[in-house]
Phi, psi and omega in degrees: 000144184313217201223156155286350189286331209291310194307317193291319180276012171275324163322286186328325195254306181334275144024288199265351196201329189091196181296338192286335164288357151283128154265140197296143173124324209276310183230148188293150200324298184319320186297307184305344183307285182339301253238338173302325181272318199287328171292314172309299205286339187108358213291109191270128156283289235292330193200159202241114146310015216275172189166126171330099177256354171108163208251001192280107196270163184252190151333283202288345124345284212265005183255319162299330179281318166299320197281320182267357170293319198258020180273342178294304171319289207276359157234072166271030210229339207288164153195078180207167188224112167251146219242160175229152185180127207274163196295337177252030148092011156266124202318123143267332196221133172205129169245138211236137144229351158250119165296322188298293190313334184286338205249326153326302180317297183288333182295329166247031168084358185264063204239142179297139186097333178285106165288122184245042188291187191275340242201352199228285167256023194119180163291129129272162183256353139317278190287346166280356164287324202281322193284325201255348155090063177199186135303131172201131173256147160254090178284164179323297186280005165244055119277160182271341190240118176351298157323306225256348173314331190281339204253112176278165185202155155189115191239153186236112181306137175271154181235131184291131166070046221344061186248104200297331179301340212251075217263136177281186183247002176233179170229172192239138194219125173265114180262171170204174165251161196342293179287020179248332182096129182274317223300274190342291186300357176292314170314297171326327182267328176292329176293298151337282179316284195315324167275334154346283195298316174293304175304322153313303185304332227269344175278331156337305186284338194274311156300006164256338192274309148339304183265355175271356212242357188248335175299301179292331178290286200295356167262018206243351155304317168118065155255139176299303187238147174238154162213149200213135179216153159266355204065355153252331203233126185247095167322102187246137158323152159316313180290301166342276188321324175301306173009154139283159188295314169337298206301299162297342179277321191298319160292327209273331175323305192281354182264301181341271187341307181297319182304304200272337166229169162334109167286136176303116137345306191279172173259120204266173181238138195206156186281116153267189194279347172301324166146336186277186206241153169236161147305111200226154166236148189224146189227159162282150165254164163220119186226174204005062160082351194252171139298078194240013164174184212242135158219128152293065179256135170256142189220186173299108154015103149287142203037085215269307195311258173024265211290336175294309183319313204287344188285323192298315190290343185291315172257066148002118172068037154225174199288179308318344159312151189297138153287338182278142182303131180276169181243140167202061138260329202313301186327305168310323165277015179139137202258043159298333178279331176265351146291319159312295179286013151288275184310321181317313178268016154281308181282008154294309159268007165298282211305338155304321227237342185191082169284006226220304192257358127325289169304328197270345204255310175308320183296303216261349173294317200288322168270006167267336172265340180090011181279127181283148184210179151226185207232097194268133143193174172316137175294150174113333204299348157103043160286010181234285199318297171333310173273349170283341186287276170016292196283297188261022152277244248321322221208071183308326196255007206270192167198153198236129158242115193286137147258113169281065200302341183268327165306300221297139184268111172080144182312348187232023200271312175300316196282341191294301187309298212305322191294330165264003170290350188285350174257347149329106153299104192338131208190198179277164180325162194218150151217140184229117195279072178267123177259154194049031147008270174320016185237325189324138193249099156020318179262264185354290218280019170249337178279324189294305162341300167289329185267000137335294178306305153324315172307264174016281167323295152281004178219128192254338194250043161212120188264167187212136177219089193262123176227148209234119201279068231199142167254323165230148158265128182269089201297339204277002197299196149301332175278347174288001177291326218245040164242020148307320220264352190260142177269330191223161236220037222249141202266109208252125176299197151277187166294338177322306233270018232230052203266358167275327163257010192313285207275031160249284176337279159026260217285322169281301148001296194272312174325311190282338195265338187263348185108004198076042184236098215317155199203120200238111193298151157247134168353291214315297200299296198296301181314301186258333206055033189125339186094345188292161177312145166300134185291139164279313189222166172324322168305297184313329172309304171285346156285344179279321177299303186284329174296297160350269183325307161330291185280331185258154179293142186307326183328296187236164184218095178277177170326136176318160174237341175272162148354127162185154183251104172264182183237149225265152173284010193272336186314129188266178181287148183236170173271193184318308176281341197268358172279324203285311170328302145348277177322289156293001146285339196277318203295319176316316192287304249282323199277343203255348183064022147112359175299136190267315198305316218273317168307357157267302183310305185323304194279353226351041168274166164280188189273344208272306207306349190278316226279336175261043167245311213270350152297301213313294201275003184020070183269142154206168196250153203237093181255000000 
């Protein structure tokens, strides 16, 4: 290796001229390779680019994080600060043992959450372990970027699942500063990595034994079909497998689904696409204390014949209703019948009362098969937050990109990001998040097309999610080129119909609206918001919300002064469904100006069944 000054004036000239002003010999290949790409990408010296990406670790994260908790006992000698950093150059993990050097770190930016990629500062000794797959040191003056000069590394790519053959997505990097030197630490960052790899395989094997031993439990349940999942690789039963094929995409949906949201406690009842009826149970895998998979068992419906009569009478006067002479005595004769046609108007009003989490279960199967969709709704409904929530339960290790297509400058501005995931080494999920669809320009969206196809093509580990600020798609716009590439289709709602998330969304509103000053909510406010129209997307929210604030003193936010509708205090505690119930009834009076008749037609109950929910719920109308 050069000397350090001839490297820092190779730097120097580099800077200024390019490569042809480097002479061989002064800096090693790789780095200059390094310093070529990084230069390609746009990489401003002039000022450190470096920006906050978020702190969310996967599995090989937290196996990492046990190997440096435990480095002060066993190096208590080290006064070097080691660092863990994920293939797109973010700081994951960092323990410190000299504070001067830690507060040098912190001063660039070199913070857990922090992106340091090849394409944002420069050369590293990270992402060049990571890009050449081997143990590498950087000394100070072969970073590319000024600021990062002060600082030596020497990092070693970790191999996934402690497989050495296998190259991983993180690397483990010892820094120092500068004038002390890397070359030494490299036995050391290689000693890392490799338990680093090893304790990851070995919680790797252990979550695979987990989803296999939850697999052999539900069927030793007496369930007929099991499916078992990790979110990534989906496990089918002996029974499970005989299905159609419909039939099995239809469980493993509900294995997905379950990883990533809430489960009913009880075991529910669902249509499969063959026509029967199953039974479904959903259980958590859990291994060390973490959530790491899903398992399902299922059987044939009992007394299947029943509960279809009972769906059919629930829904009346359409063709699927029963032909056969009703009997009405049945009732008189045991109330097994009037237990059908319960649950039967419990799943009537899941299915009324919660379209938000229909959509959220559909979203999150789709992103569990890797199926490209795209995501129709009002702007504001919170559709890239929803799939990015989605994406990282499903997929811990996964990673995420936004395109902002309605932003992006010139016509190559959306496709230029597709394009470099295509020099991305295979790895773990990817999801690429493309926004304002619906803006896209006619020559863009042919450039973005092709560089879809291309993704697409190559790269196998990358799901696409296009969201489109649309109440419908319109195939003839400019975005109809690129709905070849999507397979499914899912309507994300507004907030009217959100009545589970209304009143957190709320409640974080008003909070941000109050000042940092403490605020204390009324039903009225939280429930209704007021008697004001219900909100579609988040703007409206905050405009109704702030007019709220506007009129009542911030302290306290009292009852309403317009028309509105509240619970009464008499009102008992309710559960889950029946607040939801609640809800949509008070949105019913609210839409209906307190007619109860025309609010049962809305709700499609009868009138007598609303007026005793509207005891039940100790509902009243405020005129």
């Amino acid at each position: 290796m050069a000397p350090a000054r001839a490297v820092d004036a190779a730097r120097r000239r580099y800077l200024r001229h390019g490569r042809d002003a480097v002479e061989p010999g002064d800096v090693r290949p790789e780095v200059l390779a390094s310093w070529e790409r990084a230069r390609a990408a746009g990489v401003d010296t002039a000022r450190l680019g470096a920006s906050f990406a978020g702190l969310d670790g996967g599995s090989s994260t937290a196996a990492a994080a046990r190997v440096l908790d435990g480095l002060p006992g066993r190096h208590p000698e080290l006064d070097a600060s080691v660092l863990v950093v994920d293939r797109d150059g973010v700081v994951r993990l960092r323990r410190d043992t000299d504070p001067a050097l830690a507060e040098i770190l912190d001063a660039v930016c070199l913070a857990p959450g922090y992106r340091h990629a090849e394409d944002v500062v420069g050369t590293t000794a990270a992402t060049l372990a990571l890009h050449e797959g081997r143990a590498l040191a950087v000394e100070g003056p072969e970073h590319l970027h000024p600021e990062l000069a002060v600082l030596a590394a020497a990092a070693a790519p970790v191999a996934r699942g402690g497989d050495a053959g296998e190259a991983g997505d993180l690397a483990v990097v010892v820094v120092r500063h500068a004038a002390d030197g890397a070359g030494r630490d490299l036995p050391f960052v290689r000693m890392l990595a490799a338990e680093i790899a090893d304790r990851d395989g070995a919680g790797r094997r252990g979550r695979i034994l987990a989803v296999h031993d939850a697999l052999a439990a539900s069927a030793a349940d007496g369930a007929a079909w099991v499916v078992a999942t990790d979110g990534e690789d989906v496990v089918l039963g002996a029974g499970a497998r005989r299905l159609p094929p419909a039939d099995q995409q239809a469980l493993a949906d509900v294995a997905l689904a379950g990883l990533a949201l809430e489960h009913p406690a009880e075991p529910y009842l669902v249509d499969l696409p063959s026509g029967a009826g199953a039974e479904i149970a959903v259980r958590e895998i859990r291994h060390d204390g973490r959530l790491v998979g899903c398992a399902v068992g299922a059987g044939p419906a009992v007394d299947d014949v029943a509960r279809r009569e009972a769906e059919a009478r629930r829904r009346q006067g359409s063709h699927v209703a029963p032909t056969a002479r009703r009997d009405f005595a049945a009732s008189l004769r045991g109330a097994a019948a009037d237990h059908e046609h319960a649950e039967a108007r419990v799943r009537a009003n899941r299915d009324l009362l919660t379209p938000s989490l229909r959509a959220r279960q559909e979203l999150a199967a789709n992103l569990g098969q890797r199926r490209h969709q795209v995501l129709v709704g009002e702007a504001g409904v919170g559709k890239r937050t929803l799939v990015v929530e989605q994406f990282g339960r499903l997929h811990r290790d996964g990673a995420v990109t936004v395109v902002d297509v309605d932003t992006a400058e010139g016509d190559d501005g959306a496709a230029a990001p597709l394009a470099r995931l295509l020099r991305r080494p295979p790895g773990r999920p990817h999801l690429v998040v493309l926004r304002g669809l619906q803006a896209v320009a006619p020559l863009a969206a042919r450039r973005l097309d092709e560089a879809l196809r291309l993704l697409l093509a190559h790269a196998g580990d990358v799901v696409v999610v296009a969201c489109l600020d649309t109440t419908a798609v319109d195939a003839g716009r400019p975005y109809g080129l690129l709905l070849r590439h999507f397979h499914e289709t899912v309507r994300i709602p507004a907030l009217r119909h959100r009545t589970d998330e209304l009143a957190d969304l709320a409640l974080k509103v008003l909070h941000s609206l109050s000042g940092g000053r403490s605020l204390r909510l009324s039903h009225q406010v939280i429930r209704v918001l007021e008697g004001y129209a219900w909100p579609g997307n988040i703007n409206e929210l905050e405009d109704v919300l702030r007019y709220v604030v506007a009129r009542k003193p911030v302290g306290v936010v009292q009852a309403p002064d317009l028309p509105a509708l509240c619970f009464a205090s008499r009102a008992p505690r309710l559960t889950m469904l029946e607040t939801a119930q609640a809800d949509a009834i008070i949105q019913a009076l609210y839409e209906a100006r307190g007619n109860r008749y025309q609010a049962a037609a809305m709700l499609g109950i009868a009138r007598s069944s609303l007026y005793r929910k509207i005891d039940a719920f100790g509902i009243s109308y405020i005129a």
